[in-house]
C-alpha positions as CSV (number, residue, x, y, z in Angstrom):
1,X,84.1,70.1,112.5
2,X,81.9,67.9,110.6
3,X,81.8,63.9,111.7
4,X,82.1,62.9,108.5
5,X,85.5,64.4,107.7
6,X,86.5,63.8,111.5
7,X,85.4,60.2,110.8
8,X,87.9,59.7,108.1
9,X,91.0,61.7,109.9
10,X,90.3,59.0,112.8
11,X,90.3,56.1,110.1
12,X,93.4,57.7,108.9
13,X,95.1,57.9,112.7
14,X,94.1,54.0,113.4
15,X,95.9,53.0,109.9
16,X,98.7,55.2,110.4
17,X,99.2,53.9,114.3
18,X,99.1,50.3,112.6
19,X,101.3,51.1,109.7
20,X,104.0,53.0,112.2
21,X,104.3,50.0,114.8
22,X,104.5,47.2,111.7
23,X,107.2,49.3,109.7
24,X,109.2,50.8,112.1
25,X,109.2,48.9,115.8
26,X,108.4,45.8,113.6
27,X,111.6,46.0,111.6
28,X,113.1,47.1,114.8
29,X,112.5,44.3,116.4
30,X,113.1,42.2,113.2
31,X,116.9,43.5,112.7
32,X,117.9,43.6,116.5
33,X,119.1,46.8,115.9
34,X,120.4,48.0,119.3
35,X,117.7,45.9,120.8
36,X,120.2,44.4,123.3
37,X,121.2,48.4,124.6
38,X,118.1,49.4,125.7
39,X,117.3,48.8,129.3
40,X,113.7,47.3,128.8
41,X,113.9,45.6,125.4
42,X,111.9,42.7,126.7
43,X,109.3,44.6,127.1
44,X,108.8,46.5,124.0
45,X,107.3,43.0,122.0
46,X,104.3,43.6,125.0
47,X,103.8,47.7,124.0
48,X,103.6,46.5,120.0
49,X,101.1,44.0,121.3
50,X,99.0,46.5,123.0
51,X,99.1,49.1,120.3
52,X,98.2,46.7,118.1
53,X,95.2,45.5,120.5
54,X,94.0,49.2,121.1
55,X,94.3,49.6,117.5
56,X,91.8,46.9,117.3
57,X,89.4,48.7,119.8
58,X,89.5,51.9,118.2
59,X,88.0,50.5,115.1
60,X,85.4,48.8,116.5
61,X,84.4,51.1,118.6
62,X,84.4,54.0,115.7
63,X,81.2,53.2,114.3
64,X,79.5,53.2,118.0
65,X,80.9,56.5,119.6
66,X,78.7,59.6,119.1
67,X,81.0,61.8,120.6
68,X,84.0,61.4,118.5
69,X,85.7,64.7,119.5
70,X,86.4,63.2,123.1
71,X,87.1,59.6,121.5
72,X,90.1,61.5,119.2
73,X,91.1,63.3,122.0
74,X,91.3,59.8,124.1
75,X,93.4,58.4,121.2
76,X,95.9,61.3,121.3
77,X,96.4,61.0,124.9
78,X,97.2,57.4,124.6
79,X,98.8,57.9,122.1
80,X,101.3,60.3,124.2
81,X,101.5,58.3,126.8
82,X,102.4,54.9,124.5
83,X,105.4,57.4,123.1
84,X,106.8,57.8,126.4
85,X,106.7,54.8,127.2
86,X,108.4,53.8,124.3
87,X,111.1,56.1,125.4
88,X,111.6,54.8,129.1
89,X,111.8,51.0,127.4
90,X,114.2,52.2,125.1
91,X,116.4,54.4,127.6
92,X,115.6,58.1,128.3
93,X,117.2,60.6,127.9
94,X,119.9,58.2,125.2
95,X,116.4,56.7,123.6
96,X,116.3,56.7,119.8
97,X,112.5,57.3,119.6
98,X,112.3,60.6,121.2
99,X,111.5,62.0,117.8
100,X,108.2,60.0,118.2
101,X,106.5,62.7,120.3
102,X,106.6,65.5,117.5
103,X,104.8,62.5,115.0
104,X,102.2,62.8,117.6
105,X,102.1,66.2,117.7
106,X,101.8,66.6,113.8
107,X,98.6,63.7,114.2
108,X,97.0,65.8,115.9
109,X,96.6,68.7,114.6
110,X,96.0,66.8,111.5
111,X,93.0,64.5,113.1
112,X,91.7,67.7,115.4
113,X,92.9,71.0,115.2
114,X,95.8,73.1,116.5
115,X,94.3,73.5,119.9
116,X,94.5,69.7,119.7
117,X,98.4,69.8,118.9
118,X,99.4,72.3,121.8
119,X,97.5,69.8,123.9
120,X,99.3,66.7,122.6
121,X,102.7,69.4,122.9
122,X,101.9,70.1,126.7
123,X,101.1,67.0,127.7
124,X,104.7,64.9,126.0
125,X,106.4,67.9,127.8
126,X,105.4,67.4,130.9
127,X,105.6,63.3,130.9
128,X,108.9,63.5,129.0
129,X,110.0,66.5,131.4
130,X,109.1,64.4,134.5
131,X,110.6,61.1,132.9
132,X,114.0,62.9,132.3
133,X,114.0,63.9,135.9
134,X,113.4,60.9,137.3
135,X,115.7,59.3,135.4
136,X,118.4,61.8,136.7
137,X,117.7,61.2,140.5
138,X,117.3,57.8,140.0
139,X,114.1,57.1,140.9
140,X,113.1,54.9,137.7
141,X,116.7,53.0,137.7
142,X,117.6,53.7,134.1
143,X,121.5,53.4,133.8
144,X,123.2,56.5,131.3
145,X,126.3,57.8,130.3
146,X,128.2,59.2,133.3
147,X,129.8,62.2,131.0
148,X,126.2,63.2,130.7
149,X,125.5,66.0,133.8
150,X,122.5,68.3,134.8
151,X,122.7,71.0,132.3
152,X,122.6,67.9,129.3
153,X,119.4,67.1,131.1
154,X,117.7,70.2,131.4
155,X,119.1,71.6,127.6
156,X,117.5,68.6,126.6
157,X,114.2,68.7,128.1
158,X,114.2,72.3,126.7
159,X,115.1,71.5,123.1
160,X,112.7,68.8,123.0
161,X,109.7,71.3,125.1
162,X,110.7,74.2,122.2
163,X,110.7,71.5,119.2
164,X,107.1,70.0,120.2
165,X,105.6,73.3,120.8
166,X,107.1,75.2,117.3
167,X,106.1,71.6,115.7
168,X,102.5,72.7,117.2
169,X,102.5,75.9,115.7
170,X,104.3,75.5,112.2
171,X,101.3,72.6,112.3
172,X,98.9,74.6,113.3
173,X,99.6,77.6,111.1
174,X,99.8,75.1,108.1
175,X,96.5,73.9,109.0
176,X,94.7,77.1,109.2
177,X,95.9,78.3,106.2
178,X,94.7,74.5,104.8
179,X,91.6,74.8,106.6
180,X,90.5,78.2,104.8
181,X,91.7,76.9,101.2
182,X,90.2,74.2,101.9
183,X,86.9,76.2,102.6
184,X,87.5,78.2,99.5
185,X,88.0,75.4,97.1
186,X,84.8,74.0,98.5
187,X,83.0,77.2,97.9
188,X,84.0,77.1,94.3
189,X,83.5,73.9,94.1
190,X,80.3,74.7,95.0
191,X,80.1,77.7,92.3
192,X,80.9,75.8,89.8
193,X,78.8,72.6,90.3
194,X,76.4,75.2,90.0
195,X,77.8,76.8,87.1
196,X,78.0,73.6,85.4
197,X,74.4,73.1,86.0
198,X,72.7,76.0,84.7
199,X,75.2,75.7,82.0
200,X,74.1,72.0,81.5
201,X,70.4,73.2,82.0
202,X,70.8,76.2,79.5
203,X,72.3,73.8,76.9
204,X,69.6,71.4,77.3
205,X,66.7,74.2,77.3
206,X,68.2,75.6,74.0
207,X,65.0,75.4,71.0
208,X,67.5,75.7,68.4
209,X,70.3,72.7,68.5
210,X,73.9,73.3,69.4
211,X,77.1,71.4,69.5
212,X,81.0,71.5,70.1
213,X,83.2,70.5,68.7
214,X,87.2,70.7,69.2
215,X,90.0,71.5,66.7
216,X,89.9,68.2,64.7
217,X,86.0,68.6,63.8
218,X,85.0,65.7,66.2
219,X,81.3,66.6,68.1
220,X,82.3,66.9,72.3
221,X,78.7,68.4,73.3
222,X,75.5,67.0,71.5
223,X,72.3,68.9,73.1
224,X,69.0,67.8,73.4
225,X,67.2,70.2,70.2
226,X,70.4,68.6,68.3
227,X,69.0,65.7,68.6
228,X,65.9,66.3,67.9
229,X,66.6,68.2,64.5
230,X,68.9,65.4,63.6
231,X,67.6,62.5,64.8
232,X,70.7,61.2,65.8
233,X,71.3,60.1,69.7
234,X,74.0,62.3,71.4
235,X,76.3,58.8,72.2
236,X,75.9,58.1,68.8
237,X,77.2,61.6,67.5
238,X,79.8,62.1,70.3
239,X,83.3,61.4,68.8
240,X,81.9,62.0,64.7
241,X,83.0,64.1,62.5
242,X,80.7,67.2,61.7
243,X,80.6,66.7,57.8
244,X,79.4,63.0,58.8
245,X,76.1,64.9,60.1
246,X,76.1,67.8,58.2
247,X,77.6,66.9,54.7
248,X,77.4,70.5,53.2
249,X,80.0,71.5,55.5
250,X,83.5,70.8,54.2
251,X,85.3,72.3,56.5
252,X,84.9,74.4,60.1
253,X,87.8,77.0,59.4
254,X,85.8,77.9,56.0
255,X,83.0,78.0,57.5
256,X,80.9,80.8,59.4
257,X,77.0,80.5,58.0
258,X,75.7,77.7,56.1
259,X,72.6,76.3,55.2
260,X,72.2,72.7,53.5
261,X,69.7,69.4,53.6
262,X,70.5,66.5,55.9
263,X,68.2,63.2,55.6
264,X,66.2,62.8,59.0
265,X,63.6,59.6,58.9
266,X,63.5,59.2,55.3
267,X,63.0,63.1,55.0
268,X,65.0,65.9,53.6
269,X,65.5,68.7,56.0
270,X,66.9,72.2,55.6
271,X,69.5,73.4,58.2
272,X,70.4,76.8,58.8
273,X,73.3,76.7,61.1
274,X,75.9,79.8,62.4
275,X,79.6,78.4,63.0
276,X,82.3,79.9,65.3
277,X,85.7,79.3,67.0
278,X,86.0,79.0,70.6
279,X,88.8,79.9,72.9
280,X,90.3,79.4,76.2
281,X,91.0,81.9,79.2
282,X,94.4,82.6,77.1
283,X,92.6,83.6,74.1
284,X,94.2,80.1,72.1
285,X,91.1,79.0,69.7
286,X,90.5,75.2,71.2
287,X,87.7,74.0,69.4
288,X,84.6,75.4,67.2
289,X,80.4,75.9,68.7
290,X,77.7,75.6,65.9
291,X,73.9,76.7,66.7
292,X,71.4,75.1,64.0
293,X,67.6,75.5,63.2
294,X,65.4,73.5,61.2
295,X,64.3,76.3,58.7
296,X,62.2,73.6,56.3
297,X,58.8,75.0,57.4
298,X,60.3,79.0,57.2
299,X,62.3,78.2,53.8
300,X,58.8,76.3,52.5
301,X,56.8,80.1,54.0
302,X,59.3,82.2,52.0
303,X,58.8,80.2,48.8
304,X,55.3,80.8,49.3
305,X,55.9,84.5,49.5
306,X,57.9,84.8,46.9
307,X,55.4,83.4,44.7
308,X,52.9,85.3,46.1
309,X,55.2,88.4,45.8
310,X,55.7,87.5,41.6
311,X,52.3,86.5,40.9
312,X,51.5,90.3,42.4
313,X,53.6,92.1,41.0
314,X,53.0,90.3,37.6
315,X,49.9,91.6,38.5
316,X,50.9,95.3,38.6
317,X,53.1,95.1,35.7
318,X,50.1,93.5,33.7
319,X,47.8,96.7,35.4
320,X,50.4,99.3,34.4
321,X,50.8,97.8,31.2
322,X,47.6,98.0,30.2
323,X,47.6,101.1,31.0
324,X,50.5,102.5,29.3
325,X,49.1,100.4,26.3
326,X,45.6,101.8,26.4
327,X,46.5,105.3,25.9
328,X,47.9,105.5,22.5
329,X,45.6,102.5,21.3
330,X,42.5,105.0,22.0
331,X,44.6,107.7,20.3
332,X,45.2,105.6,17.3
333,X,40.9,104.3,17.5
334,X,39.9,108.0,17.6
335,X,42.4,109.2,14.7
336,X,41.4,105.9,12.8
337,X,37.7,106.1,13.5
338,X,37.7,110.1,12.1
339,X,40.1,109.1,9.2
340,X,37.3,106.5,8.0
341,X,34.3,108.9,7.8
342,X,36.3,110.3,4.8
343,X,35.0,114.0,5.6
344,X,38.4,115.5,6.0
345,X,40.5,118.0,4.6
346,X,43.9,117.1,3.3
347,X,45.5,119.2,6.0
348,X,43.8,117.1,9.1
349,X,43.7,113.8,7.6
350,X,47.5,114.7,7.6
351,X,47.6,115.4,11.3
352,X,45.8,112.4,12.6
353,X,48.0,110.4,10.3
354,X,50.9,111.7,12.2
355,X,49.1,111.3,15.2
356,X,48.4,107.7,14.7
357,X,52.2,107.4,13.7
358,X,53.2,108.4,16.8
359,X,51.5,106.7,18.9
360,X,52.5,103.4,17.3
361,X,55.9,104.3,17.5
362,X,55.1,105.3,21.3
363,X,53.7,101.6,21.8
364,X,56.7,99.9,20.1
365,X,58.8,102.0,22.6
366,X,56.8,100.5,25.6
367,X,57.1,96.9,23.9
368,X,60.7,97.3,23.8
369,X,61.4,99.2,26.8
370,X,59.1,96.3,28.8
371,X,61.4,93.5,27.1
372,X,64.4,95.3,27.9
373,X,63.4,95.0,31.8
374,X,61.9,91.7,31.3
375,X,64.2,89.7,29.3
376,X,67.8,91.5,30.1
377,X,70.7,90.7,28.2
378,X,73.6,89.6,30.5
379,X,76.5,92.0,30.5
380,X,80.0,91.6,28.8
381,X,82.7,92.6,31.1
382,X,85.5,94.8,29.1
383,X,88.1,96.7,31.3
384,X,87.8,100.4,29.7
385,X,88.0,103.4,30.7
386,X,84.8,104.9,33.0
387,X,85.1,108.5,31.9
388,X,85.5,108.3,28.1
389,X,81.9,106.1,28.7
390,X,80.9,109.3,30.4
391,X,82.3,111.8,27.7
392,X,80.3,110.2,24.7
393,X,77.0,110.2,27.2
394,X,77.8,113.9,28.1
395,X,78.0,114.8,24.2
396,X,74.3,113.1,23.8
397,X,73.0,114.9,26.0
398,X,74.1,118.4,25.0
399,X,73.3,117.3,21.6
400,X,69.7,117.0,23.3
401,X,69.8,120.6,24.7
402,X,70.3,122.5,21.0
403,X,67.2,124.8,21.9
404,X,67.5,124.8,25.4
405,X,70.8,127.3,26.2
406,X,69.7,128.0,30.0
407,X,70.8,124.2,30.6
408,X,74.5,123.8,31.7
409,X,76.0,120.7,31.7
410,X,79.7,119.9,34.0
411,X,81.6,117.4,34.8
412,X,84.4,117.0,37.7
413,X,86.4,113.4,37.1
414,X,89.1,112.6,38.9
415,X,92.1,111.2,36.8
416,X,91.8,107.8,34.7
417,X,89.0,105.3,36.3
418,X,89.7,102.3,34.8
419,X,86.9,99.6,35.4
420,X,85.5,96.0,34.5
421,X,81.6,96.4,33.3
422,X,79.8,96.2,30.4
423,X,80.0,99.7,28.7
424,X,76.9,99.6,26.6
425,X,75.0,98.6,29.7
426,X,76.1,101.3,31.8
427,X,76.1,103.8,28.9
428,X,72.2,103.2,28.9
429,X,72.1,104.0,32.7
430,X,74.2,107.2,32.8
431,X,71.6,108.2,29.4
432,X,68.8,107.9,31.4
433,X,69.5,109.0,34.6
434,X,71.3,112.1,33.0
435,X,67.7,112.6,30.5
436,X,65.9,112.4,33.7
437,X,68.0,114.9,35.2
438,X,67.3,117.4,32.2
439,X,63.9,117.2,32.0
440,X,63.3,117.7,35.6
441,X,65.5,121.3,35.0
442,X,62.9,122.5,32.5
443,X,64.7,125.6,30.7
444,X,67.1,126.4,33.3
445,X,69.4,124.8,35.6
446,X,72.4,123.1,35.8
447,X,73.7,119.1,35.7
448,X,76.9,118.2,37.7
449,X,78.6,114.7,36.6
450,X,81.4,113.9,38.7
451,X,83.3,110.4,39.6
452,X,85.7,109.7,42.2
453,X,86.9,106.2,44.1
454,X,86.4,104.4,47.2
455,X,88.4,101.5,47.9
456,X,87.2,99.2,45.3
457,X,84.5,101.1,44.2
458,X,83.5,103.9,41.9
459,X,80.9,106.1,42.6
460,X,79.7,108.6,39.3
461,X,77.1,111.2,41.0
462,X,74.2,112.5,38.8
463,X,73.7,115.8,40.5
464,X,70.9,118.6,39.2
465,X,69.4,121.5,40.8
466,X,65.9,120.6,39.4
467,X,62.6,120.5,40.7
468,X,63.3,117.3,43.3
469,X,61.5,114.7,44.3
470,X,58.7,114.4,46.9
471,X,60.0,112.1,50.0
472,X,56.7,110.1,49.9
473,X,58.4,109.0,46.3
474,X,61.8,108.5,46.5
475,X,60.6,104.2,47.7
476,X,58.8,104.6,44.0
477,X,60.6,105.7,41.6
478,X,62.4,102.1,40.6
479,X,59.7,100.6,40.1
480,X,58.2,99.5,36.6
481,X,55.9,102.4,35.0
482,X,56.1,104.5,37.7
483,X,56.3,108.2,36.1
484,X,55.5,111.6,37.0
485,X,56.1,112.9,33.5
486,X,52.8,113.1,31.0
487,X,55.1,111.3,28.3
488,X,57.4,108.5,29.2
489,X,57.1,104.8,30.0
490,X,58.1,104.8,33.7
491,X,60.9,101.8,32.9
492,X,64.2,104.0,32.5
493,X,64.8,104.0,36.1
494,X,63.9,100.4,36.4
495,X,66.1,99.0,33.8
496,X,69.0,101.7,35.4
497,X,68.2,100.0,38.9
498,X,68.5,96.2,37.0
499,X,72.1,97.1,35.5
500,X,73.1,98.4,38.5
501,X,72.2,95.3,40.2
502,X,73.9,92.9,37.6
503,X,77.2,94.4,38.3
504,X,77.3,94.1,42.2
505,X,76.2,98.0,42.6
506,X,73.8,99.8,43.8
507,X,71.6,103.4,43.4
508,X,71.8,105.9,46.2
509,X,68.9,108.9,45.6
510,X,69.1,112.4,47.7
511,X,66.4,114.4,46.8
512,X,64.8,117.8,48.1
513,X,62.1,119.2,46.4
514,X,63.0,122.3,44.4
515,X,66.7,122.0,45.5
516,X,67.6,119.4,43.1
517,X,68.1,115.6,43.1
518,X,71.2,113.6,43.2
519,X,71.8,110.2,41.6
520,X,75.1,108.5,43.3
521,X,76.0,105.3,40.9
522,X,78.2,102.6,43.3
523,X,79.9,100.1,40.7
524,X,82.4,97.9,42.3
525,X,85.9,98.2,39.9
526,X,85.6,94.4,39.5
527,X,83.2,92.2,38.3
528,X,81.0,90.7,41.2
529,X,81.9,87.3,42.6
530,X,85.1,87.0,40.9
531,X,87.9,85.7,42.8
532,X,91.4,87.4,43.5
533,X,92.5,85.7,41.0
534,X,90.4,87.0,38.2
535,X,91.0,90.3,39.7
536,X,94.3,90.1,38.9
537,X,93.8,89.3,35.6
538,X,91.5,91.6,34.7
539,X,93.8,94.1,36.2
540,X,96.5,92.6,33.6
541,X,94.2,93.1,30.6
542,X,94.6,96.1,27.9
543,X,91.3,97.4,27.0
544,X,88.9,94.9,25.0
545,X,86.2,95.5,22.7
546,X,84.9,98.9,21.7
547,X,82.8,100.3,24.4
């Protein structure tokens, strides 16, 4: 046992002994409650005395003992012997205070162990045993009842031997069992002191900054990279409100990723910050935890990119463009150049005239293909119906096909697909992608146009058994005057791609060469962004406009 917690169980025993003789033989003495029966009651004041003076020794000698096993042990044994003398003052076997000698036995297994409360047990049995018997044969001359005989003595002795020693064992047993949860509740103690620590360490070693806070939005834990990237002292922010540190945040249950500027120093600073709801062990959400960054340096290197990004592929577009553009200008400079030596006949002069023709109609088509990308038009949602879109598309394209009868054109729609788009937008994407398809089937082949619906989606599949595309493409072909063909501008798929885009969708491409290609259109039914609300209205609505 450890002198420390010994130390304090013997502090305990000297208050207690002084407490018990003030409150109970003090008020004893004070009421004269069958003071005048017992035998000796003159000398009782002289036994308060001494435990009071012993009392006194004890606690001065605590500090000065180094063995204080044997000092406790010296206590108890005084202790027992005080308690039957208490007894013999206050008559015997008819005493009032026998009870006195199971207190002592429960102080010590308390102050010492339960080896120390059989001890205390055997030795009240054997002084209260032998005072009992004395007092029978009348050696100590202590008067009792004459109706009491031999057999009351020795049941009594034996009830009072069986109540001290199952006091030492229920005592004992209790403080085992004690003794080990005590150990136990020290050892996690222990665990968690440490748990706490490397939690309080890992908090503190964090780079990015993190806080709790509970239901109410109020800031519990404030680390050190919070304070940092806020400037604000954790006692300062403990207690506040989140939106009074971070003002773009209105509130924690709406919130899961935000980013916003907070003023630190004079200086804006972006924040980037992820927001979640803690719980307890029974799942109960009991607060909210936020991890922040400063992102100003990374938000000021993606700005950079991105204008280094436009400014290249301004650059491309301005390389391609040139290119497309220099073609039929040195088709129109040759025919032009050969037109003005004058030495032609009718029939050619004719032809290069044609030729010139072209090509400037071939450069008005690039101009107004390239404004088309450049400068889009923003779409006009109607609600109409997908397939009659597709139907009028379909009938352009087989008006396309009049010489070319090995070309096969189908369709597979499933019922009405009502939809909220722009029709003339998206009639321009399902034109192109389906020209695309028929030129890559040469003289031969078939086109498949089908639509069905996914949740909240359409999909309308493009699907040919052309000539394919190479895989090293397929990450090419959206972008601006990229072609494969000898005549085209190479922005068909690109402005396709954009209109996708501006209604919340997106292209899907499956391609293997000389299998075929397939074009998967994903438009949301809805217009992107809008709220359930407006859903529900455009749901409402009979078809507007004339797609």
């Amino acid at each position: 046992m450890p002198n420390d917690a010994l130390l304090k169980r013997l502090k305990a025993l000297i208050i207690f002994r002084a407490f018990f003789v003030t409150f109970l033989l003090g008020t004893f003495l004070i009421f004269k409650i069958g003071y005048y029966k017992f035998p000796y009651h003159h000398g009782i004041p002289y036994l308060i005395v001494s435990l009071y003076a012993v009392s006194f020794i004890y606690a001065a000698m605590l500090y000065r003992i180094s063995n204080l096993a044997a000092f406790a042990y010296a206590q108890l044994t005084i202790d027992a012997a005080a308690t039957i003398l208490l007894i013999f003052l206050t008559g015997g076997i008819e005493s009032w205070f026998s009870f006195v000698m199971i207190i002592s036995v429960i102080a010590s297994v308390i102050t010492m162990n339960k080896r120390a409360g059989y001890i205390t047990a055997t030795l009240c049995s054997l002084l209260y045993g032998s005072l009992i018997d004395l007092q029978f044969y009348g050696v100590i001359p202590i008067t009792y009842d004459y109706l009491v005989k031999q057999k009351d003595f020795l049941y009594n002795i034996f009830s009072h031997i069986t109540a001290l020693y199952l006091t030492a064992y229920l005592m004992g047993y209790l403080y085992s069992r004690l003794e080990r949860a005590s150990k136990r509740l020290e050892e996690k103690d222990s665990d968690l002191k440490d748990l706490a620590f490397f939690n309080k360490e890992l908090i503190e070693s964090l780079p990015s900054g993190l806080f709790t806070m509970d239901l109410s939005g109020a800031i519990l834990i404030f680390n050190k990279a919070a304070e940092n990237i806020t400037g604000i002292d954790r006692t300062n922010a403990t207690g506040r409100r989140i939106t009074d540190i971070f003002p773009f945040i209105t509130s924690p249950d709406k919130t899961e990723r935000a980013e916003g500027k907070i003023a630190v120093n004079g200086a804006l600073r972006m924040i980037g910050l992820s927001l979640s709801a803690s719980t307890d062990a029974s799942g109960n959400k009991n607060g909210y935890i936020c991890i922040f960054q400063d992102i100003t340096e990374l938000k000021k290197m993606e700005e950079d990119l991105k204008h280094k990004e436009t400014l290249a592929v301004i650059g491309e577009l301005s390389a391609n463009m040139a290119h497309e553009i220099r073609n039929p200008l040195a088709s129109l400079k040759g025919s032009i150049e050969i037109l003005k030596e004058g030495a032609l006949t009718k029939d050619h002069g004719d032809k290069l005239m044609n030729i010139a023709i072209s090509e400037m109609d071939r450069l008005n088509k690039i101009i107004t293909d390239f404004l088309t990308y450049s400068r889009p038009r923003q779409p006009e949602f109607f609600k109409f119906d997908l397939h009659t879109v597709l139907e009028e598309t379909i009938d352009l394209l087989k008006n396309a096909l009049v010489d070319r009868d090995g070309i096969i054109i189908s369709k597979t729609f499933e019922g009405r697909n009502e939809i909220t788009a722009d029709p003339q937008k998206l009639r321009q994407v399902f034109l192109n992608l389906g020209m695309n398809a028929i030129e890559s089937l040469h003289q031969q082949g078939q086109l498949a146009i089908g639509t069905r619906r996914l949740n909240d989606h359409v999909i309308i599949s493009f699907q040919d058994s052309g000539v394919g595309i190479p895989r090293e493409n397929l990450n090419e072909i959206f972008y601006p005057f990229y072609t494969t063909k000898d005549k085209g501008t190479g922005l068909g798929l690109s402005i396709a791609y954009r209109i996708v885009e501006e209604h919340g969708g997106r292209i899907r491409v499956n391609s293997r060469p000389g299998k075929g290609t397939t074009f998967d259109v994903i438009i949301p039914v809805f217009p992107p962004r809008s709220s359930p609300e407006d859903r529900a209205a455009w749901a409402g609505l009979s078809k507007v406009g004339n797609p």
